[in-house]
N, C-alpha and C positions, 0 to 999 in steps of 0.2 A: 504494500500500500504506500511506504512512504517513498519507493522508488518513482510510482504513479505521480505523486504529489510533485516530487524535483523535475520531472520532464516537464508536467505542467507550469510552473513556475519558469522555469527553462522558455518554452513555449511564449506566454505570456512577456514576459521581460520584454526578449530579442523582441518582438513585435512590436511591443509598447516603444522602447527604446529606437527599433529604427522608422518607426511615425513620427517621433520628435523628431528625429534627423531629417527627414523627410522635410517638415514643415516648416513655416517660416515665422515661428514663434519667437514670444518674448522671454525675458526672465521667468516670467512662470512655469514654465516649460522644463527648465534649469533645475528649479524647487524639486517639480514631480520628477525629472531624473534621477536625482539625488534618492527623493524616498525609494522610487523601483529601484536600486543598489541598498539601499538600506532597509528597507522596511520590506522582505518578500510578501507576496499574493497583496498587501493591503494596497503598496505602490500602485503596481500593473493594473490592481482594479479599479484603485483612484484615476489612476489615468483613461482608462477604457471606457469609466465609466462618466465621468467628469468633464477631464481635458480635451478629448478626443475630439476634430472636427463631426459636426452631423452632417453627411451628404444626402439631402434629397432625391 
C-alpha cells in the first residue's frame, strides 16, 4: 500500500511541478512549489486543486 501511495505522490508532484513550469505565473506559484517539495499529497493537491488554471 504505501508503495501505491509514493508512485502516486510521484505522479502528482512531477505534474503539479511541470504546470508551474509550464505557466506564466507569479510568486504565488513559487509559495505552492515550495509546499509540493515540502509538504507531500497536501502540496500537489493544493495546487491541483486551487492554483491550477480552469480551461473551459
Amino acid at each position: 500500500m504505501m508503495n501505491l501511495l509514493l508512485v502516486a505522490y510521484a505522479i502528482l508532484s512531477l505534474y503539479a511541478i511541470l504546470d508551474i513550469l509550464k505557466s506564466s505565473r507569479d510568486w504565488a506559484t513559487k509559495v505552492v512549489l515550495a509546499a509540493i517539495v515540502l509538504i507531500p499529497f497536501i502540496g500537489a493537491g493544493l495546487y491541483l486543486l486551487v492554483f491550477r488554471d480552469k480551461k473551459n
